[in-house]
N, C-alpha and C positions, 0 to 999 in steps of 0.2 A: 291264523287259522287254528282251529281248534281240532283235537283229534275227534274221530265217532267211532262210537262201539252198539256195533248193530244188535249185540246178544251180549246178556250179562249173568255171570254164573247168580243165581238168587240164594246162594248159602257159599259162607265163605267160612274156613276156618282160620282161627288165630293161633300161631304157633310161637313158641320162642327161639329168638334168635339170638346164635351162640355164634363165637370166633371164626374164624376164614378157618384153618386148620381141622373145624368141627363141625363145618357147614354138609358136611358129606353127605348124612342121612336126611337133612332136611334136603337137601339137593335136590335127589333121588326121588322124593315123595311130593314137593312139588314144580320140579320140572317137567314140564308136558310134551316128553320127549321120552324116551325109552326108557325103561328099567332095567338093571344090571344083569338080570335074567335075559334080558334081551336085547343086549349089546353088540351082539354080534353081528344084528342085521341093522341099524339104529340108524346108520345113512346109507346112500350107496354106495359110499366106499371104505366107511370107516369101523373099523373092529372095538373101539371102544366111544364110548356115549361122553355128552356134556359134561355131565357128573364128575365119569371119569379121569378126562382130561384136568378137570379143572382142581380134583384132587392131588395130581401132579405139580401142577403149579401154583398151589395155593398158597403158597407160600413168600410168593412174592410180594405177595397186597402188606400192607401196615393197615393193622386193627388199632381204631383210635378210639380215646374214650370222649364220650358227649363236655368232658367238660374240658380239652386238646380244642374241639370243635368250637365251642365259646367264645375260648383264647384267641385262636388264629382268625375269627373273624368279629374279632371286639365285641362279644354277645352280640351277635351278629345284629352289626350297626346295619342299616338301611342309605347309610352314604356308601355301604361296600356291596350292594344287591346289583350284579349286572342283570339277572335274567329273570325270569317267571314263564311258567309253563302249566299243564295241568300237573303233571308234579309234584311243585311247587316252587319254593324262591334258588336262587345261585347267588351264591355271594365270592365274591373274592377274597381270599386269605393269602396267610402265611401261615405256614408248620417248621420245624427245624428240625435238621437233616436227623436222620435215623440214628446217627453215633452221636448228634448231639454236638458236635463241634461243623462249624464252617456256616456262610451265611443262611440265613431261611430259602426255603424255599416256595417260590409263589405259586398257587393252586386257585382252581376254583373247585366250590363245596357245593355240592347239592344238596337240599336238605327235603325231605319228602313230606307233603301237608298231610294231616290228617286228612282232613277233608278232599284229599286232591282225589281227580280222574285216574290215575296211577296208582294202584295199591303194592302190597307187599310183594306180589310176585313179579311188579316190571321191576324194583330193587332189586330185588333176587336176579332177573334175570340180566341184568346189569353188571351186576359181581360176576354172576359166573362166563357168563361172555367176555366180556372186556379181561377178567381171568385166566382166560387161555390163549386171548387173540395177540400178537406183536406186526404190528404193520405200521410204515412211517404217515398212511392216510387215515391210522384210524385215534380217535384221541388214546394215549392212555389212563388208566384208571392205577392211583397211586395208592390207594385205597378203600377203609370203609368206616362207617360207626353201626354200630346196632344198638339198643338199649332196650331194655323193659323194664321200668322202673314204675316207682308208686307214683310220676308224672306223667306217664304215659310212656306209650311206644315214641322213639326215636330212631329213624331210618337216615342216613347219612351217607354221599359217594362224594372221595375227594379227588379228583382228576387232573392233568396236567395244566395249566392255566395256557392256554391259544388268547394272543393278545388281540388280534385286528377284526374280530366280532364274528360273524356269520355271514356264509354267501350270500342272503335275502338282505342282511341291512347293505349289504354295499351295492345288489342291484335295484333295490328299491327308495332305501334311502337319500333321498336328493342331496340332502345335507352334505352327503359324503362325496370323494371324487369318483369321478366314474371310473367303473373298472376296462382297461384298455384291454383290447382285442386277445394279445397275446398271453396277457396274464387271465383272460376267458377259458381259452385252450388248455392253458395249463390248468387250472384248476376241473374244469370236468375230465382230464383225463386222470389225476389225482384221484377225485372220486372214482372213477373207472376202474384206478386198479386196487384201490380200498372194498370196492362190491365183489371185485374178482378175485381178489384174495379172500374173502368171505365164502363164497361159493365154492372154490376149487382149489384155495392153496391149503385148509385144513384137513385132518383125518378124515374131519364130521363137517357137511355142508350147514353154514349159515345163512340162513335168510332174514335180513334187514329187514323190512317189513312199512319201516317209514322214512324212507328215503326223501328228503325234502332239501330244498335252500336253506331252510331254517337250521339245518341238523349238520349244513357242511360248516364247518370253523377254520376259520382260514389264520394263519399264525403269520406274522412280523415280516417273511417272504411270499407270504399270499400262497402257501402248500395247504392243499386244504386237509382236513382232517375230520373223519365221520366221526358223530357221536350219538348219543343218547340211543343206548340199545334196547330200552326195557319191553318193546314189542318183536325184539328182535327171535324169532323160533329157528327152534334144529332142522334141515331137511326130511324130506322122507326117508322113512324103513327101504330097506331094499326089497328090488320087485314093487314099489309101488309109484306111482308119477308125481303125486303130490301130499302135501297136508290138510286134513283138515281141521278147520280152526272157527272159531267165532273171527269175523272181520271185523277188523281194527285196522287206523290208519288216519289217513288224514285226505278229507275232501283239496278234492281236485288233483292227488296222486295217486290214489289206490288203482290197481288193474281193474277193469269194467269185469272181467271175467272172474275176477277175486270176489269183487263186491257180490258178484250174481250165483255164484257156487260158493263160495266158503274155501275154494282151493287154491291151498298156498304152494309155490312152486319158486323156484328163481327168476324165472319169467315175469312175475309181480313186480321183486326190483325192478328190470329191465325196462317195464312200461314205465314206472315211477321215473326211472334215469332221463328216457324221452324226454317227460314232461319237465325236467331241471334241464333240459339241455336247450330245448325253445325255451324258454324262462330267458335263460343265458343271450339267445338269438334275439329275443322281440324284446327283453326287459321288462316283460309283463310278467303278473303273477299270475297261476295256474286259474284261480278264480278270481276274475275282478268285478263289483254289483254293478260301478259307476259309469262302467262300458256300455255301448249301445246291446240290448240284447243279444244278437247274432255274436255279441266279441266278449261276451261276458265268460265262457270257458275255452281256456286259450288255445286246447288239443281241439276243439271243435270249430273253433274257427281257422287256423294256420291250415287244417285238413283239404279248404277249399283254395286254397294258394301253392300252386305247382313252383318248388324249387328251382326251376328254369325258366320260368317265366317273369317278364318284364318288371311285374308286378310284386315280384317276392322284396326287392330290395325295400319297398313302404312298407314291410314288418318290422325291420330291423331295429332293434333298437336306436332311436334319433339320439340319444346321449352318445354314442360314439362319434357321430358327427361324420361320418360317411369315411371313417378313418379305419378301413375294414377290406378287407383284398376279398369281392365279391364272389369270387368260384369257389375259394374256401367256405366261404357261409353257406354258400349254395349245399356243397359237400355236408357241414355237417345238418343241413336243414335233413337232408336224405337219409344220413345216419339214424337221426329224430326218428326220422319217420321209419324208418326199419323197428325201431325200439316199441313204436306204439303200433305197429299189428293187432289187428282184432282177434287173430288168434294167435296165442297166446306160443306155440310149436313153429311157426313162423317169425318167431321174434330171434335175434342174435341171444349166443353168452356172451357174457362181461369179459371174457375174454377174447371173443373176437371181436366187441367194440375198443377195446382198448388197440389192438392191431390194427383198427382202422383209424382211430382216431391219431395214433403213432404215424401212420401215412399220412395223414392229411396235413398232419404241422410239420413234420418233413418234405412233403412236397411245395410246402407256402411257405419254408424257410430256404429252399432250393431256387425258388423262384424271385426277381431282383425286386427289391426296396420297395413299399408301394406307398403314398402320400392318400391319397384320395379313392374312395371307391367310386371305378366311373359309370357305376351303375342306378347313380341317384336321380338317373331322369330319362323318359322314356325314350330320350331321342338320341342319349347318346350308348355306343355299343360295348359290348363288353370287352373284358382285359386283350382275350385272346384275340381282337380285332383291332387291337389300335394299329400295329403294323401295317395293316390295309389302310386303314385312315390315313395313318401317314400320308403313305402314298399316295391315293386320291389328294391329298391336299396339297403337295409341292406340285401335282400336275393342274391342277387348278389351278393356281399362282402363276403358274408358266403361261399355260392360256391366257389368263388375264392378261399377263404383262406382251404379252404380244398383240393381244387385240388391239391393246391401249394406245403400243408405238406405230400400230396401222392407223388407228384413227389419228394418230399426232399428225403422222404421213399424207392421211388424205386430207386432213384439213388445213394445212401448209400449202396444199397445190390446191385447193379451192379458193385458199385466200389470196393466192399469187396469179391467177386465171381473175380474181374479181377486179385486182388490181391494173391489170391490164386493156379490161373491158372498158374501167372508169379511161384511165388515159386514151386508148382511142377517143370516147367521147368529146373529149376536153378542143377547141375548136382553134 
């Protein structure tokens, strides 16, 4: 899926781009977030701005020159391109360690197209974000390249390399094995606390902005890790509820309310999260063409299926194979549905879906071993009622077996009464 961008600025300027250390003033001018002047109200809780932050730590990043870039991904061969995006290409490299002694270390490099959907300021806003954030859900960013040279501009992010692909190839890719129930769980609360430390654990609120399967990377233990921030903006000023912004995102996860005002809030995540979370439930993707109409947008149709209802389990994803403890799904279908509220003040934060979601694999790790979900068919009843089944059914057996030994009974004395009748006759 492709991102859309409902408004496009119709004059851009081109600036030069200088060192992580010297990024300050370009920062500052185009970041679409406060100015230094007005840092003090810049989020609602934070006394200094993106900028500022990220002049602090910018010192982290390693500044690499275009032709490091080259190297580490063999003139960047096309047998080493894991991804494409609007962007542009990712390729897989090596770079060697910073002191230059000890093995390479493996990265993936984003390299930014001229031509792509993604200009200079989602680069930008990549470095400076990924710059200040430290979270074990979010990827890191190890670096960067910038160049302006008489070949043209060159934009470059080199980021931790996450080996085991993306949350979308592994629930939609057939190829691959399915993702089992528990390692489900864990990964959306992964992301849950990657959005929640976004929102609530920095000075300055971040807002994600394109929250997708595509964008979770799941590394060699299936932890997932958010990436690609270049739509990612600062919160609101303080005293104010939201931002406003040209919409940007991606069909079939943007908030309806985002699309229809312009206004960016944390809330926007929160609907986006919904929709990765049925994703996660039914195995569908947000928008599929090949579906029956009525199933072709997947928030629009799960809507008419009550989590309680008989009928919920035929959403479920069939790749798990009914290998799925039904009340838990039930749970987080309800969760889903909190997340996508039509309005927008009604929806949970990221941190109190993380507290739910913390409950729910605790209470379905509490609860004994389950093989089968016995809720794959209309006639049989759910977890909490097997005990009753039981029972009904050894007292049914009992009956039987007593019917059984009465008729053995009476038809022993009808055969012994017919016996008798015959001998009378006999002359």
């Amino acid at each position: 899926m492709k991102c859309f961008f409902y408004f496009r600025n119709k004059s851009r300027s081109r600036r030069h781009q200088r060192s992580a250390p010297e990024l300050k003033g370009e920062l500052e001018s185009d970041f679409s977030g406060c100015s230094r002047t007005a840092a003090s109200s810049c989020s609602l809780t934070s006394t200094r701005s993106v900028p500022e932050l990220y002049e602090e730590k910018a010192h982290n990043l390693r500044v690499f020159s275009f032709a490091e870039m080259r190297e580490a991904t063999h003139d960047f061969n096309r047998l080493l391109k894991i991804g494409q995006g609007g962007f542009g290409s990712v390729f897989k490299g090596s770079i060697k360690p910073i002191d230059g002694k000890g093995d390479p270390l493996v990265v993936a490099i984003k390299q930014l197209s001229k031509d792509g959907l993604q200009g200079h300021k989602q680069w930008l806003a990549e470095v400076q974000f990924l710059g200040i954030v430290e979270h074990p859900n979010l990827v890191q960013l190890v670096g960067y390249c910038a160049v302006d040279g008489t070949r043209g501009i060159q934009r470059l992010l080199i980021y931790e390399y996450v080996t085991n692909r993306s949350l979308e190839d592994h629930l939609f890719n057939k190829a691959l094995p399915t993702l089992a129930w528990k390692t489900r769980l864990q990964i959306v609360l992964g992301a849950a606390q990657g959005l929640a430390y976004l929102h609530e654990g920095l000075e300055v609120q971040i807002i994600y902005r394109d929250f997708k399967s595509s964008n979770v990377l799941l590394d060699e233990n299936f932890h997932p890790k958010l990436s690609d921030f270049g739509l990612a903006r600062e919160g609101p000023e303080f005293g104010r509820t939201h931002v406003s912004t040209a919409v940007m995102g991606t069909n079939g996860y943007a908030a309806p309310d985002y699309i229809k005002t312009g206004h960016l809030t944390a809330k926007s995540d929160v609907w986006s999260y919904g929709v990765v979370l049925y994703e996660i439930l039914t195995g569908r993707r947000s928008l599929e063409r090949h579906h029956p109409r009525p199933e072709q947008n997947l928030v629009e149709w799960v809507k008419y299926i009550n989590p309680d209802s008989k009928k919920f389990s035929s959403i479920i994803d069939p790749r798990l194979e009914n290998e799925y403890p039904i009340n838990t799904a039930r749970k987080v279908a309800k969760l889903a549905n909190t997340c996508l509220e039509k309005n927008a003040k009604d929806r949970p934060s990221m941190a109190e879906v993380v507290n739910r979601l913390k409950q729910i694999i605790k209470a379905e790790d509490d609860d004994e071993p389950y093989e089968k979900s016995p809720d794959n068919s209309d006639n049989k009843p759910d977890m909490e009622r097997e005990p009753e089944k039981t029972k009904v059914m050894d007292s049914w057996r009992r009956r039987m077996s007593h019917l059984q030994k009465l008729g053995e009974h009476v038809e022993g004395a009808s055969r012994r009464r017919f016996m008798i009748m015959q001998r009378a006759k006999v002359p």
